[in-house]
N, C-alpha and C positions, 0 to 999 in steps of 0.2 A: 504494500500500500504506500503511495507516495504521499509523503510530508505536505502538510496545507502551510504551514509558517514560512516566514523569510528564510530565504538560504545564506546560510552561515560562512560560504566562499565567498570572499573579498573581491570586490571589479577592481579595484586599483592593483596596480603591479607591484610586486616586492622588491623593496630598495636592493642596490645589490652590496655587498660584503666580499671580502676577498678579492682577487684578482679580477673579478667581475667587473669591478669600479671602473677598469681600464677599456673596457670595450662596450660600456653603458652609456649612451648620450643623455642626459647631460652630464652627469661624472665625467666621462673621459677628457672633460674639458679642463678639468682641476690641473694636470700635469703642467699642460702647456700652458694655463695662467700660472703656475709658481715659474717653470723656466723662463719664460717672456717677462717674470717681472722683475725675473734676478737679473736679466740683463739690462734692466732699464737702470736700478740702483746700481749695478758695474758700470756701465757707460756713466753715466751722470758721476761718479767715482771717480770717476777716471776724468774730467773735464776739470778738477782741481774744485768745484763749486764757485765758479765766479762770481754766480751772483745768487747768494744763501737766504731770501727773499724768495725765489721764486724753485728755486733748484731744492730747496730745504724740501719743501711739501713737496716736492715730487718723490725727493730720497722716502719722505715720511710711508707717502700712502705705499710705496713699493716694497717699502720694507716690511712696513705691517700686513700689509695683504697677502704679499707672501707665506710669513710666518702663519697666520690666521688660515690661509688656505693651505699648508701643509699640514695644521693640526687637525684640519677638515678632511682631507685625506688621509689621513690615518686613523680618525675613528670610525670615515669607511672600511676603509682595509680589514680593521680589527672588529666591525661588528658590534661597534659599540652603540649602534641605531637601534639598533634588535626592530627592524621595519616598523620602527611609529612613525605615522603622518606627520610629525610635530618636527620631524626633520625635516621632510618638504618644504616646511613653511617657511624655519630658521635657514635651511640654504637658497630660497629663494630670497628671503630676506639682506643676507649678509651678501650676496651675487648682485641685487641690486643695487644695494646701498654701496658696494662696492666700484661697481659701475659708473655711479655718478663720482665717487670720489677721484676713480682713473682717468676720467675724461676731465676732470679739472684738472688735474696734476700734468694728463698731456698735452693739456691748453696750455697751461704754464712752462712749461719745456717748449711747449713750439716758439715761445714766446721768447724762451733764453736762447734756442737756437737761433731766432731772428738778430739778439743782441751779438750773440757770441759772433756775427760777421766781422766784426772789427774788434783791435784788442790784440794783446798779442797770442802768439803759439795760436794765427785763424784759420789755418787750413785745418790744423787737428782738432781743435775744439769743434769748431763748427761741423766736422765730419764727426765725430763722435756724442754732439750734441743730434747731429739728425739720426742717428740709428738710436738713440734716446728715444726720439719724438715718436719714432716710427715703430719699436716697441712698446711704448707707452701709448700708442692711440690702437695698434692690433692686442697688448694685453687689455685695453677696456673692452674692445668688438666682442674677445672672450668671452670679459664679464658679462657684456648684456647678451649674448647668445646664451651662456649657462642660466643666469636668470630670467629668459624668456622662456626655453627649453624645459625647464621645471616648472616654469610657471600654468604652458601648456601640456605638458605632460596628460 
């Protein structure tokens, strides 16, 4: 005799855990936003910080995003979700709010890269402030793909 009540099988998809993460959309997007934003803090590193105003908050958000999104990553990895919704929410949340932060901070970098045309050491600053720029505006595209991505889910 078949069951007259709701069914007890979940419509939503289970978060993934493990090696999962890596080939699940929107997770799989975490890697390449921690690598893309280590290079944005190396480049800008490496430009000497000429002008600590606008370069600071770019070092800031990359740094922290980073870190933030590595520990994100690893409590996928390890399972530490145990598949509650309340993950969905807080990773679309922190992916968003992250997003606007990256695209300010790659506004701000485009901005030292404009400056950094004159000055000295311009060929190399300015060449290593535009692979900045150009990291920092493809790690926010990430961010708002992953928090779009989970958002539709």
């Amino acid at each position: 005799m078949a069951s007259v009540g709701p069914s007890t099988a979940s419509t939503q998809p289970a978060l993934p855990s493990g090696p999962a993460v890596f080939i699940t959309i929107p997770y799989a997007f975490i890697l390449p936003e921690i690598v893309c934003g280590t290079w944005v803090w190396i480049l800008v590193a490496a430009t000497s910080v000429s002008l600590p105003l606008l370069q600071g908050w770019v070092m800031y958000v990359s740094l922290t995003s980073c870190l933030i999104s590595l520990l994100l990553l690893l409590s996928y990895l390890m399972g530490f979700h145990r598949n509650s919704e309340n993950w969905k929410v807080l990773d679309s949340l922190y992916h968003g709010a992250t997003a606007i932060l990256y695209m300010s901070a790659a506004v701000l970098q485009a901005n030292a890269t404009i400056n950094s045309e004159t000055g000295p050491n311009v060929p190399l600053y300015y060449q290593l402030n535009s692979a900045a720029s150009f990291f920092a505006f493809l790690t926010a595209f990430l961010y708002i793909l992953h928090a779009f991505s989970i958002y539709y889910q």
